[in-house]
C-alpha positions as CSV (number, residue, x, y, z in Angstrom):
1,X,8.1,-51.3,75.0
2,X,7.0,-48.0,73.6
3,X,7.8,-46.9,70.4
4,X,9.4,-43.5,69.8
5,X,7.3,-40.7,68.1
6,X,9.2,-41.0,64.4
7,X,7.9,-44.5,64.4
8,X,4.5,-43.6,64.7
9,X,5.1,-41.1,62.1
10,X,5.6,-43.6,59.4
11,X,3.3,-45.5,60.6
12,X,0.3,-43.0,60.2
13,X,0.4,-43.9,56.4
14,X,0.9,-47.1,53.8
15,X,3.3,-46.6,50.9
16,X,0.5,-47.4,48.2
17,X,0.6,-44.7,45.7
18,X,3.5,-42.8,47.3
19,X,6.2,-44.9,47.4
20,X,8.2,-42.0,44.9
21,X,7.2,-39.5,47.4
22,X,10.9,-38.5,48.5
23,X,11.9,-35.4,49.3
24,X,14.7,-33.7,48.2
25,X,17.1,-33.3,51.2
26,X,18.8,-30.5,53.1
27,X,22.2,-29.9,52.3
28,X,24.2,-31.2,55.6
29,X,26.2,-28.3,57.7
30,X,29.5,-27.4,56.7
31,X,31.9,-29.8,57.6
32,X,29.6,-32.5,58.4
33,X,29.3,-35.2,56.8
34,X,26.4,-37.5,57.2
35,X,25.8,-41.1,55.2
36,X,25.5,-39.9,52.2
37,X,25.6,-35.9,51.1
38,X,24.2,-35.6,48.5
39,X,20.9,-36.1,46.6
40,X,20.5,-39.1,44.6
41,X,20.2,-38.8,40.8
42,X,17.2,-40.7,40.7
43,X,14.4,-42.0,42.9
44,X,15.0,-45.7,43.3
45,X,11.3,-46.3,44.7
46,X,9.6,-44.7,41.4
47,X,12.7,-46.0,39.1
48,X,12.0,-49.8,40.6
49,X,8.1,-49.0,39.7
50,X,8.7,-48.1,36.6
51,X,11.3,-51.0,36.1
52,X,8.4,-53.6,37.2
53,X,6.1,-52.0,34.7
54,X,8.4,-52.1,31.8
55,X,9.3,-56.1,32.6
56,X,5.6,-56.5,33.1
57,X,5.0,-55.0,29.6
58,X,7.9,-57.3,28.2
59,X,10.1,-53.5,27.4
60,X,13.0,-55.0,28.4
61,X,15.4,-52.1,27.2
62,X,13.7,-49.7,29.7
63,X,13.0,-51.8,32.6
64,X,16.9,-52.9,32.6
65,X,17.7,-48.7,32.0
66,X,15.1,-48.4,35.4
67,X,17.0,-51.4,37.6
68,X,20.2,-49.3,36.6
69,X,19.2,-46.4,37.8
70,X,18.0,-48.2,41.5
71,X,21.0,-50.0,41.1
72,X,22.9,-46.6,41.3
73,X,21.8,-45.7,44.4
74,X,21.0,-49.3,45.6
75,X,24.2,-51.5,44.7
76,X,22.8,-54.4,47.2
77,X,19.5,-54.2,46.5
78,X,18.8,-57.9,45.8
79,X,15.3,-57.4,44.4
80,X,16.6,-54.7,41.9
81,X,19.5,-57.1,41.0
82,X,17.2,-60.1,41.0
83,X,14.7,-58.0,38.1
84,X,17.7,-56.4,36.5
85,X,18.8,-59.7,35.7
86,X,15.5,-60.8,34.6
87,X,15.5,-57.5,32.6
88,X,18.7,-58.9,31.0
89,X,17.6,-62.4,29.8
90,X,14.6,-60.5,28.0
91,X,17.4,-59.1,26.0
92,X,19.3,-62.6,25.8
93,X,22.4,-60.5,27.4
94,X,22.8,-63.6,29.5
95,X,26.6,-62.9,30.4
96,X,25.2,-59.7,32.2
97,X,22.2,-61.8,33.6
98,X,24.5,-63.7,35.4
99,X,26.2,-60.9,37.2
100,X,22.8,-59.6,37.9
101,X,21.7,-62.8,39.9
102,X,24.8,-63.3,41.3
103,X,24.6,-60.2,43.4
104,X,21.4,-60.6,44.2
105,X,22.3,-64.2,46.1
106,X,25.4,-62.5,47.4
107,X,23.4,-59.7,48.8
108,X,20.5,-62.3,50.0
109,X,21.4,-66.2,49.9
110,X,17.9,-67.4,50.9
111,X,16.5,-65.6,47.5
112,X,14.9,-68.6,45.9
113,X,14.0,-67.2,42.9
114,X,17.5,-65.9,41.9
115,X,18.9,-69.1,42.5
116,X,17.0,-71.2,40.3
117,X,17.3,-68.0,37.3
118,X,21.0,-67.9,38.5
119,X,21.3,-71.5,37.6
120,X,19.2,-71.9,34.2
121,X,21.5,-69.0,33.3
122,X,24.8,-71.0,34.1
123,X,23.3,-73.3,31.6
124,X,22.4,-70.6,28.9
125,X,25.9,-69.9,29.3
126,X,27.0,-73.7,28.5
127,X,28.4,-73.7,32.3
128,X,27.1,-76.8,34.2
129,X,29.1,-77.1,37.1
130,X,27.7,-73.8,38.3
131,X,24.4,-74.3,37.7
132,X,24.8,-78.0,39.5
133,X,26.2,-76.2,42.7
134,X,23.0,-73.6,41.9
135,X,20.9,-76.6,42.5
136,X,22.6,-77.9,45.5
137,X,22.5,-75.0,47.4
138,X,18.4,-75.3,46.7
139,X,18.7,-78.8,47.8
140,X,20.6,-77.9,50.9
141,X,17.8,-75.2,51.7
142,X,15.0,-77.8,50.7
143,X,16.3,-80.0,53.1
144,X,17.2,-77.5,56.3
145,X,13.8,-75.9,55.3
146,X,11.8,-79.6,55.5
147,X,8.0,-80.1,54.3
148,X,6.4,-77.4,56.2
149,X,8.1,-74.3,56.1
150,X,6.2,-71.5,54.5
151,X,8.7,-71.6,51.7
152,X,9.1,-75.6,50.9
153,X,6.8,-75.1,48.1
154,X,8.7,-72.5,46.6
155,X,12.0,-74.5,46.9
156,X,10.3,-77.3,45.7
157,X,9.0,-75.8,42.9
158,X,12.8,-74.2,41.8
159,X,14.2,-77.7,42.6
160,X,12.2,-79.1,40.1
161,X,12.7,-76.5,37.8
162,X,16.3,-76.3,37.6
163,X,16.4,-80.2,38.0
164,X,14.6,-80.4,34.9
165,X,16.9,-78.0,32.7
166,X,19.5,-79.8,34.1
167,X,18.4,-82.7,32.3
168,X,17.7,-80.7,29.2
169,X,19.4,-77.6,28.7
170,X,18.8,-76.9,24.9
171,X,14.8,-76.6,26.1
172,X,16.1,-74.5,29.0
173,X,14.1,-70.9,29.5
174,X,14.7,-68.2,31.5
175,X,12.0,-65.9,33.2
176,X,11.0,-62.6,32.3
177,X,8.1,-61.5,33.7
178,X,8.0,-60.6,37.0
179,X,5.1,-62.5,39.3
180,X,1.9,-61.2,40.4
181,X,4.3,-60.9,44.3
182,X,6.5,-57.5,42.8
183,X,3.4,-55.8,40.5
184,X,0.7,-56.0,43.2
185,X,1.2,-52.4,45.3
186,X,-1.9,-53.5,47.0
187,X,0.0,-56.4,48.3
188,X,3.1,-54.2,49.4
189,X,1.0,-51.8,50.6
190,X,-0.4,-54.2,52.9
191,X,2.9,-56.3,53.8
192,X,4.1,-52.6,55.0
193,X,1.1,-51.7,57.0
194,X,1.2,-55.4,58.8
195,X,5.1,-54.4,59.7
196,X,4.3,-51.6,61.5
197,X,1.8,-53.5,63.1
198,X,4.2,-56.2,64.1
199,X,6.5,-53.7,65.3
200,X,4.4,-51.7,67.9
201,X,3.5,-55.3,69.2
202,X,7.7,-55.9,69.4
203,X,7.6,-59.0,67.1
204,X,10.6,-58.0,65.3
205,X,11.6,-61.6,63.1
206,X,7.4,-61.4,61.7
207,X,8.0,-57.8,60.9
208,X,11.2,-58.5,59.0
209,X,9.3,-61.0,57.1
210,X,6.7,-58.7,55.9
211,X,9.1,-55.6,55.6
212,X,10.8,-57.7,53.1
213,X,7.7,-58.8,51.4
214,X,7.2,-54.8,50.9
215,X,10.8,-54.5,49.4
216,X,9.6,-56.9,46.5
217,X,6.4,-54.5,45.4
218,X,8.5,-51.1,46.2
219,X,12.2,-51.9,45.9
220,X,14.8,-50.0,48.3
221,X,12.5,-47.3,49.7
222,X,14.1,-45.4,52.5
223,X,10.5,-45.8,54.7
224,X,10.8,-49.7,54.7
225,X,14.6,-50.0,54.8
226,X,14.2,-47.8,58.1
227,X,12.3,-49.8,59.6
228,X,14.2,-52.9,58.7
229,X,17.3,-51.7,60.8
230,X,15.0,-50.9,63.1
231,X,13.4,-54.5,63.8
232,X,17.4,-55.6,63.4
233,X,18.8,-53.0,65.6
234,X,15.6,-54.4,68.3
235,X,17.0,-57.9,67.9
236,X,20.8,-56.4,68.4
237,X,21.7,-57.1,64.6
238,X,23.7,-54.0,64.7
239,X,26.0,-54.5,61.6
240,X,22.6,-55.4,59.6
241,X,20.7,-52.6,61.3
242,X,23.7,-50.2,60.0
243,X,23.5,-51.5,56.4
244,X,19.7,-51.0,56.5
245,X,19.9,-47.1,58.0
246,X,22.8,-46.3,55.5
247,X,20.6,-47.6,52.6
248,X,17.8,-45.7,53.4
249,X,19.8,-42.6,53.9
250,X,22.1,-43.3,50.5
251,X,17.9,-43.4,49.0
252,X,17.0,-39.9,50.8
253,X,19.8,-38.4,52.3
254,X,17.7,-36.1,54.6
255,X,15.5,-38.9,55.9
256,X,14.8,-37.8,59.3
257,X,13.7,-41.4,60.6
258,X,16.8,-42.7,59.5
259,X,18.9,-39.8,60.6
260,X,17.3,-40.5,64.4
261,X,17.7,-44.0,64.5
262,X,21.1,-44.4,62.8
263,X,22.2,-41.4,65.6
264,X,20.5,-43.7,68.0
265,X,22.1,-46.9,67.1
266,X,25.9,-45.0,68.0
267,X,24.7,-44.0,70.9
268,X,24.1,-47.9,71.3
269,X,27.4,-48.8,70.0
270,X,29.3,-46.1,72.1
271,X,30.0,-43.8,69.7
272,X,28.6,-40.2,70.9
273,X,31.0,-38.8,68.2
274,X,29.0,-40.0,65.4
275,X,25.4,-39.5,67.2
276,X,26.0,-35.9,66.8
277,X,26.8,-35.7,63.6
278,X,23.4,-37.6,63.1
279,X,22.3,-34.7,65.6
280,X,23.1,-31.7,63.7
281,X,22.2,-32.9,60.1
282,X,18.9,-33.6,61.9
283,X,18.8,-29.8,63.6
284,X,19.9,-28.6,60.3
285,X,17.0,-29.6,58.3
286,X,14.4,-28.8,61.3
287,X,14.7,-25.3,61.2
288,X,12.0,-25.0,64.0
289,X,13.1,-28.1,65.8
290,X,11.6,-32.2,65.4
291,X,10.8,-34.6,67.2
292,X,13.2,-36.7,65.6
293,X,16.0,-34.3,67.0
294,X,14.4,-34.2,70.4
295,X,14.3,-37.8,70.8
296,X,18.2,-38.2,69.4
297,X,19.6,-35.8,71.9
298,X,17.5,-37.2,74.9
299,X,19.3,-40.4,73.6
300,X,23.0,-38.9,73.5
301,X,22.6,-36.9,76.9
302,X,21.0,-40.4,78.3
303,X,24.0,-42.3,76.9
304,X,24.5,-45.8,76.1
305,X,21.8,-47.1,78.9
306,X,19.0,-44.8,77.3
307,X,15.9,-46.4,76.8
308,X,12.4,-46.1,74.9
């Protein structure tokens, strides 16, 4: 199956060293409105760097002031919630570490890490019956997961610890520092360029897996949340494909990736309505015409059947 030419675009380039690289966005046409309007205040890819390097540096004040930020413009974000709470039991505020890690299970139920943190906090917090249905839900995941999953040892290893504060919970001790996973952009860099690879060869569930590996190293940035509802819209997640392409547009509102593939995604669903409105935000910002534009109103005039 061939991939359209805004694909390829993102995929000429890794997001190592760029991944703050947004550009500001066109303002939509009047009487349009698109996503999201308006500009974020911040840049959630550089303020979730700078959030990593503050944890990493033990400044919890800052990093927690940098999750906010991504937070902002990311509510769902379960890695920015996940280090936003981490950011939080730095500063012992474990009442607001708690609502940290519960949204980031809410928004991702298979996040290991926020489980276990989610749990030792229940304890901090003197609450055992939470952090006891914490570890069930591990032990549930441990078993449906079995001995040789790529993740068993992870559960494993967050069984055991949260096991082990269970059985002591004046010793308990939160983590604080981020692993070597979200501070490596070579890793992300890499996780991102094996996506795209994934993707030209249609293996949609591997790509998800390493899209979401980036999202750890570069938090919500609008390049890799595209191509997550991408790989879900290929695999007919269309509710999951949505959330992806309105999170990447709420990150860069004049995203022209985004823009296409959220236009295409109505067409999809039926609704020609909405394409256009992805249609003329997309002509509005290419003065001199895109390819992004071209491809959306091939889609639109082809209708529901049109095809790559």
């Amino acid at each position: 199956m061939a991939i359209s030419r805004s694909v390829l675009l993102l995929a000429g380039v890794g997001l190592l060293g760029c991944a703050g690289a947004v550009a500001a966005p066109p303002s939509p046409p009047s009487g349009v409105g698109g996503p999201s309007s308006s500009a974020p205040s911040y840049d959630p890819a550089a303020e979730y760097r700078k959030g990593v390097e503050s944890l990493q540096a033990r400044q919890y004040k800052d990093a927690r002031r940098a999750f906010d930020h991504v937070l902002e413009v990311a509510p769902t974000s379960p890695q920015a919630n996940f280090l936003a709470g981490m950011s939080a039991a730095g500063l012992e505020d474990f009442k607001a570490a708690r609502r940290y890690y519960e949204r980031a299970v809410k928004a991702d139920k298979d996040m290991i890490d926020a489980h276990r943190e989610l749990g030792i906090t229940y304890l901090k917090l003197g609450d055992r019956p939470h952090a006891e249905a914490e570890l069930a839900k591990l032990k549930e995941m441990q078993e449906q997961c079995g001995s040789s999953c790529p993740k068993s040892t992870d559960i494993g290893n967050a069984v055991t610890a949260l096991t082990a504060a269970l059985g002591n919970p004046t010793q308990v001790s939160l983590e604080t520092t981020p692993s070597l996973l979200f501070t490596s952009t070579q890793a992300g860099d890499h996780a991102y360029l094996e996506a795209v690879g994934l993707i030209n060869d249609g293996r949609y569930e591997e790509a998800i897996t390493s899209l979401k590996a980036a999202l750890k190293t570069f938090g919500p940035h609008p390049d890799i949340l595209t191509y997550l509802g991408f790989a879900n819209r290929k695999l007919h997640r269309y509710d999951v494909a949505e959330a992806y392409y309105r999170a990447a547009l709420a990150a860069a509102p004049g995203h022209r990736a985004a823009t296409e593939y959220y236009g295409e995604l109505m067409v999809e669903r039926g609704d020609t309505k909405g394409a256009r409105v992805m249609l003329a935000l997309l002509e509005e910002s290419c003065t001199f015409g895109c390819a992004e534009a071209d491809e959306l109103r091939r889609w639109i005039e082809g209708g529901p059947r049109a095809v790559r």
